[in-house]
mmCIF file of the N, C-alpha and C atoms, coordinates in Angstrom:
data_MODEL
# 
_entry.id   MODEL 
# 
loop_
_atom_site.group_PDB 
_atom_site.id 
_atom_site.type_symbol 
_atom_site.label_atom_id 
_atom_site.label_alt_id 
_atom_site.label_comp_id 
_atom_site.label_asym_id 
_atom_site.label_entity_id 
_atom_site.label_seq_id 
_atom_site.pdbx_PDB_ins_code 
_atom_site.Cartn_x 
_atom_site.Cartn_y 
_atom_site.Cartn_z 
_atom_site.occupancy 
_atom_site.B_iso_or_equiv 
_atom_site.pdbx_formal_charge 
_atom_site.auth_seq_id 
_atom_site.auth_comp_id 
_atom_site.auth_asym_id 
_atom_site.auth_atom_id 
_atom_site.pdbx_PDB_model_num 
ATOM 1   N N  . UNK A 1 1  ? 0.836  -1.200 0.000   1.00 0.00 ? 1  UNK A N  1 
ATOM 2   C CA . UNK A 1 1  ? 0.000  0.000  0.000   1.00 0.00 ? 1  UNK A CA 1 
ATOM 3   C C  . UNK A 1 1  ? 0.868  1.246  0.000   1.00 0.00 ? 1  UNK A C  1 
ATOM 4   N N  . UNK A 1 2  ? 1.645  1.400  0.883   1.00 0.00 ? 2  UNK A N  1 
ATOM 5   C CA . UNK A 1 2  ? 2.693  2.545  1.239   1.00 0.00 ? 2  UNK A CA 1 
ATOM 6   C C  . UNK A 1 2  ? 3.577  2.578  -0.189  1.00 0.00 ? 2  UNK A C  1 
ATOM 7   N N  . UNK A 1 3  ? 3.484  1.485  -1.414  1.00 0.00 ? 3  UNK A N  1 
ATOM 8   C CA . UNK A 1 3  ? 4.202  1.374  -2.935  1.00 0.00 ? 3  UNK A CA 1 
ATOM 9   C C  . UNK A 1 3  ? 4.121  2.380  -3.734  1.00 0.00 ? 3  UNK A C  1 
ATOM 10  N N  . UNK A 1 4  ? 2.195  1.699  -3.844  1.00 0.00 ? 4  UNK A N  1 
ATOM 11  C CA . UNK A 1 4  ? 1.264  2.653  -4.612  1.00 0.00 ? 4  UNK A CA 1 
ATOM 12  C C  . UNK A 1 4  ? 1.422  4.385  -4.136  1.00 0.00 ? 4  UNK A C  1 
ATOM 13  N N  . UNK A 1 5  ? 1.448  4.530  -2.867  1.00 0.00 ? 5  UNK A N  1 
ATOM 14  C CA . UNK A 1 5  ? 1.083  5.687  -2.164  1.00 0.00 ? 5  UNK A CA 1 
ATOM 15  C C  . UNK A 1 5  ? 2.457  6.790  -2.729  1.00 0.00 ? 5  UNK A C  1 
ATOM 16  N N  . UNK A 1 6  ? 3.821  6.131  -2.560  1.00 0.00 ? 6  UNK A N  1 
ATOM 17  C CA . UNK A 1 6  ? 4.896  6.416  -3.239  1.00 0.00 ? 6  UNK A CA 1 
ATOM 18  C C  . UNK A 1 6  ? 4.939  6.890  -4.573  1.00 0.00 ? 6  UNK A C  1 
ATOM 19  N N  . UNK A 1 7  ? 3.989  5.807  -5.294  1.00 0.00 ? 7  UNK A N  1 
ATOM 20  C CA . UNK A 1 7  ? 4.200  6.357  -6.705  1.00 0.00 ? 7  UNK A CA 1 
ATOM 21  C C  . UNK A 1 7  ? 2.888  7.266  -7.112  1.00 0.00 ? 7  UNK A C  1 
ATOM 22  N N  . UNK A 1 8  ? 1.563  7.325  -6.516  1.00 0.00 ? 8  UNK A N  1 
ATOM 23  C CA . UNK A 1 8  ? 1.030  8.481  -6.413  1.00 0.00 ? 8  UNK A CA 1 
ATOM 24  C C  . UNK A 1 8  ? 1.791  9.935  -6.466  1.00 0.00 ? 8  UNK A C  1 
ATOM 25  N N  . UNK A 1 9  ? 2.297  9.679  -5.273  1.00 0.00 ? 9  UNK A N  1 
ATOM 26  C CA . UNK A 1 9  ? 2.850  11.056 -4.887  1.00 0.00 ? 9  UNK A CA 1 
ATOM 27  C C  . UNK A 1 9  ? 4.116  11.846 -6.213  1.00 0.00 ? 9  UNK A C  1 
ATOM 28  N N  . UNK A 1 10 ? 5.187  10.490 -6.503  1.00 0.00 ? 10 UNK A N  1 
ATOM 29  C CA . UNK A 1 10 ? 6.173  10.923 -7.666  1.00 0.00 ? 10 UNK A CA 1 
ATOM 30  C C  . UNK A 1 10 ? 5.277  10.888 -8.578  1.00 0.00 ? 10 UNK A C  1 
ATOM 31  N N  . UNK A 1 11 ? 4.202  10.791 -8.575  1.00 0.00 ? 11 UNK A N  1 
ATOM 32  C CA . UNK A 1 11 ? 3.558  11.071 -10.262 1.00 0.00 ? 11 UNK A CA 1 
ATOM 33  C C  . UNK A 1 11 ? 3.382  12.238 -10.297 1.00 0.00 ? 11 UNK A C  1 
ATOM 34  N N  . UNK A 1 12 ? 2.354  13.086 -9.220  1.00 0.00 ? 12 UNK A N  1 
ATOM 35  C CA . UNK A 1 12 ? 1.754  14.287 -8.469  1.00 0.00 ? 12 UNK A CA 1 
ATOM 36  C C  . UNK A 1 12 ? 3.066  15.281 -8.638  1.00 0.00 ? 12 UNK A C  1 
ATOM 37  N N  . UNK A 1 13 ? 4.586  14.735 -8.043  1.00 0.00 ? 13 UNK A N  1 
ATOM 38  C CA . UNK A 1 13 ? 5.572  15.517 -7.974  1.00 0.00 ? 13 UNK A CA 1 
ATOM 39  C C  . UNK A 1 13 ? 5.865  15.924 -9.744  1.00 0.00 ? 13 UNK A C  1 
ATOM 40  N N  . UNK A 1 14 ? 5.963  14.708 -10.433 1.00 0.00 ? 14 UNK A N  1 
ATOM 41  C CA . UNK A 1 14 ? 6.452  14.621 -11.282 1.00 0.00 ? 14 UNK A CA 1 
ATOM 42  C C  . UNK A 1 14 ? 5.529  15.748 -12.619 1.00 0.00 ? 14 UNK A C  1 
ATOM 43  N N  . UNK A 1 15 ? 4.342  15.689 -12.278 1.00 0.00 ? 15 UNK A N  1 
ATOM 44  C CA . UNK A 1 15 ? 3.550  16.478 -13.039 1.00 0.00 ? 15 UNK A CA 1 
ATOM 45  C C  . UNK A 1 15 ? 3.242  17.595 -12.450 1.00 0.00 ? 15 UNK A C  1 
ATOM 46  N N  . UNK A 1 16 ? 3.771  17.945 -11.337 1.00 0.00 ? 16 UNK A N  1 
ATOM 47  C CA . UNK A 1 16 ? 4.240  19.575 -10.660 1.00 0.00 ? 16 UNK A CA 1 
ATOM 48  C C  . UNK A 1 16 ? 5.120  20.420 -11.948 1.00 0.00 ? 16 UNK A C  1 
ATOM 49  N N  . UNK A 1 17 ? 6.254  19.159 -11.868 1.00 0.00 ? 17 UNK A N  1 
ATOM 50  C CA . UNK A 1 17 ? 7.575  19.593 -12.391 1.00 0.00 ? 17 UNK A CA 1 
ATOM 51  C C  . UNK A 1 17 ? 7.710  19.953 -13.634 1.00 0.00 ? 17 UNK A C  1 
ATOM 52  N N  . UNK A 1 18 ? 6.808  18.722 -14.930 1.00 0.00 ? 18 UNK A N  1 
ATOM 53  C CA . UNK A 1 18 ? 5.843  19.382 -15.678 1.00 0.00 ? 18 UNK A CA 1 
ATOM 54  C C  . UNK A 1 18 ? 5.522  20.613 -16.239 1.00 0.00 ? 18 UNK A C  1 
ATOM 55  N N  . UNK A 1 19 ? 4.706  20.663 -15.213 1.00 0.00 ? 19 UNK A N  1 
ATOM 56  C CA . UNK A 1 19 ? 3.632  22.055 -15.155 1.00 0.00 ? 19 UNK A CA 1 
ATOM 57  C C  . UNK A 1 19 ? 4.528  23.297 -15.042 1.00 0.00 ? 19 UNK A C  1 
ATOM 58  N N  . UNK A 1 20 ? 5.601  23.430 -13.971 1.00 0.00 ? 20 UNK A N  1 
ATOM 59  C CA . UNK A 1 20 ? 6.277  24.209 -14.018 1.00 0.00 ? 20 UNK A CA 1 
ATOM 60  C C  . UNK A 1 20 ? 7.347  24.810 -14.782 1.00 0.00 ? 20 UNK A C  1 
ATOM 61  N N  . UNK A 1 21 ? 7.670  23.612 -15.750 1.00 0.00 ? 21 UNK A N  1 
ATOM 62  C CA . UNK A 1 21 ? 8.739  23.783 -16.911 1.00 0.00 ? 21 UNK A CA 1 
ATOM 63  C C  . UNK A 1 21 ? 7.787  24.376 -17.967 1.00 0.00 ? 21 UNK A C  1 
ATOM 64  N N  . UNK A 1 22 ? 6.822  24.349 -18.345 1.00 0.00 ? 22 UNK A N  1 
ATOM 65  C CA . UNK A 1 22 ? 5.770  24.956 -18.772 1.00 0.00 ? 22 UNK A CA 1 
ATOM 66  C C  . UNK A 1 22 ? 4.962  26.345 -18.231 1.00 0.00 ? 22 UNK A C  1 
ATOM 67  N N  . UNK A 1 23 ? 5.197  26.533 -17.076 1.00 0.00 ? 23 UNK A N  1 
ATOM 68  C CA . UNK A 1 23 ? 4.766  27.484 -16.870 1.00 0.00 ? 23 UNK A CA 1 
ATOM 69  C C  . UNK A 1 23 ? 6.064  28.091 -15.597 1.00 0.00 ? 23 UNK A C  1 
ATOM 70  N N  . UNK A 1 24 ? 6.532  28.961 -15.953 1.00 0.00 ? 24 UNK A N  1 
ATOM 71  C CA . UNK A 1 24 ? 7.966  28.751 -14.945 1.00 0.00 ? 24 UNK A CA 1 
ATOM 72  C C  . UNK A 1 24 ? 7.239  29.865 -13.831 1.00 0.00 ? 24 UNK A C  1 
ATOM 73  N N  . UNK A 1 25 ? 5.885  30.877 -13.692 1.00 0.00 ? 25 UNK A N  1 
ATOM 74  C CA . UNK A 1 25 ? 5.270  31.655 -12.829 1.00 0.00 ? 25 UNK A CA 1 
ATOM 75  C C  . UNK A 1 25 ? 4.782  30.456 -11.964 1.00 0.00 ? 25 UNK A C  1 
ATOM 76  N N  . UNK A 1 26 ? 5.020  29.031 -11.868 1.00 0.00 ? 26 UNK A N  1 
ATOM 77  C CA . UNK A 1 26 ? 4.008  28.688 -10.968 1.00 0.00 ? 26 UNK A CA 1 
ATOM 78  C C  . UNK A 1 26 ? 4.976  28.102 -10.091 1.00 0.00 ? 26 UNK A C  1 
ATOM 79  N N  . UNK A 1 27 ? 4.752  27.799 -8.786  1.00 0.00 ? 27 UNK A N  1 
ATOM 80  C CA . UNK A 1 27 ? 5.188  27.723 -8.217  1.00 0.00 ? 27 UNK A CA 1 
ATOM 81  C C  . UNK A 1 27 ? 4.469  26.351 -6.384  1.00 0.00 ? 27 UNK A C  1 
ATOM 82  N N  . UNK A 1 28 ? 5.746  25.396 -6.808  1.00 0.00 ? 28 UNK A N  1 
ATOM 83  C CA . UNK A 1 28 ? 5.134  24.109 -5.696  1.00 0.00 ? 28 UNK A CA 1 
ATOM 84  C C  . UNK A 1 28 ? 5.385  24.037 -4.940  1.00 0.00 ? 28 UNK A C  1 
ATOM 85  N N  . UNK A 1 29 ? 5.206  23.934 -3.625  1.00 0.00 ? 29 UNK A N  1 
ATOM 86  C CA . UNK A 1 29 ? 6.213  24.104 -2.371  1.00 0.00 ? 29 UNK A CA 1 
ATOM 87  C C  . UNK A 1 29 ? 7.314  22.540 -2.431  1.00 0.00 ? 29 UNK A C  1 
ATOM 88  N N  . UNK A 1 30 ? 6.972  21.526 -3.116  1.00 0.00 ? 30 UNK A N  1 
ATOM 89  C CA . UNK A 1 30 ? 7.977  20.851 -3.256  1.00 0.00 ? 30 UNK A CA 1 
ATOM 90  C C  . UNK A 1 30 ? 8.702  21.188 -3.881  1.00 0.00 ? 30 UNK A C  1 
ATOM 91  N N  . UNK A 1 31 ? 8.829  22.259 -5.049  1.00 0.00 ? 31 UNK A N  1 
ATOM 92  C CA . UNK A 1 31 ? 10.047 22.106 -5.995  1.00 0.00 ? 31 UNK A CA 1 
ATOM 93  C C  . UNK A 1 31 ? 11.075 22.983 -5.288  1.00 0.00 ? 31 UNK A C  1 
ATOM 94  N N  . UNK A 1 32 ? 10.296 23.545 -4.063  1.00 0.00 ? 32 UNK A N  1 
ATOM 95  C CA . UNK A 1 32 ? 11.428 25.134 -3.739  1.00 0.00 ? 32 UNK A CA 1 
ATOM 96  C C  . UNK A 1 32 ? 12.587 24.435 -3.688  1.00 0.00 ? 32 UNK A C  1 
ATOM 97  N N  . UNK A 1 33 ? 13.073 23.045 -3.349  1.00 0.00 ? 33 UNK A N  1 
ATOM 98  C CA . UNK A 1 33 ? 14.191 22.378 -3.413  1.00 0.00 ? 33 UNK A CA 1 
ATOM 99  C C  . UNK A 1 33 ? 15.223 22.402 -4.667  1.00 0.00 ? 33 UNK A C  1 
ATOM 100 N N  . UNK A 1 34 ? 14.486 21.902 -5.497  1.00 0.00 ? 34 UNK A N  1 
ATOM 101 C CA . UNK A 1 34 ? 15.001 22.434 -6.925  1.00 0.00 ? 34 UNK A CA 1 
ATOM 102 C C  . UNK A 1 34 ? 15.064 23.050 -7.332  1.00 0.00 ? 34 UNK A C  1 
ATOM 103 N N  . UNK A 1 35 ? 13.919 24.468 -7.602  1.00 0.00 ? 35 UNK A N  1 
ATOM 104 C CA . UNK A 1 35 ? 13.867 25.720 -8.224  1.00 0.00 ? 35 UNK A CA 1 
ATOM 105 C C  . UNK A 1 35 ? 13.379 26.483 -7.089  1.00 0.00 ? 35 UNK A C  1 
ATOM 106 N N  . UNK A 1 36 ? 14.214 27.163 -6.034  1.00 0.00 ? 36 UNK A N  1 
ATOM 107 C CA . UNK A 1 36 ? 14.346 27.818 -5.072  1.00 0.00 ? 36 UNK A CA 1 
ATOM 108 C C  . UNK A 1 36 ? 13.993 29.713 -5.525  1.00 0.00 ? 36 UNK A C  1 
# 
């Protein structure tokens, strides 16, 4: 269960990251790591 829940979340992250290379005004509180 805790697998699935993992790859939920890197999908969610992953289509943040996405979104943001596409739109560079938006802004995720996960990426502040990467794009600070």
């Amino acid at each position: 269960m805790s697998t699935l829940k993992n790859n939920i979340r890197f999908n969610k992250h992953t289509a943040a990251i996405m979104y943001s290379v596409q739109n560079p005004f938006y802004r995720d509180p996960e990426l502040l790591i990467l794009n600070p």
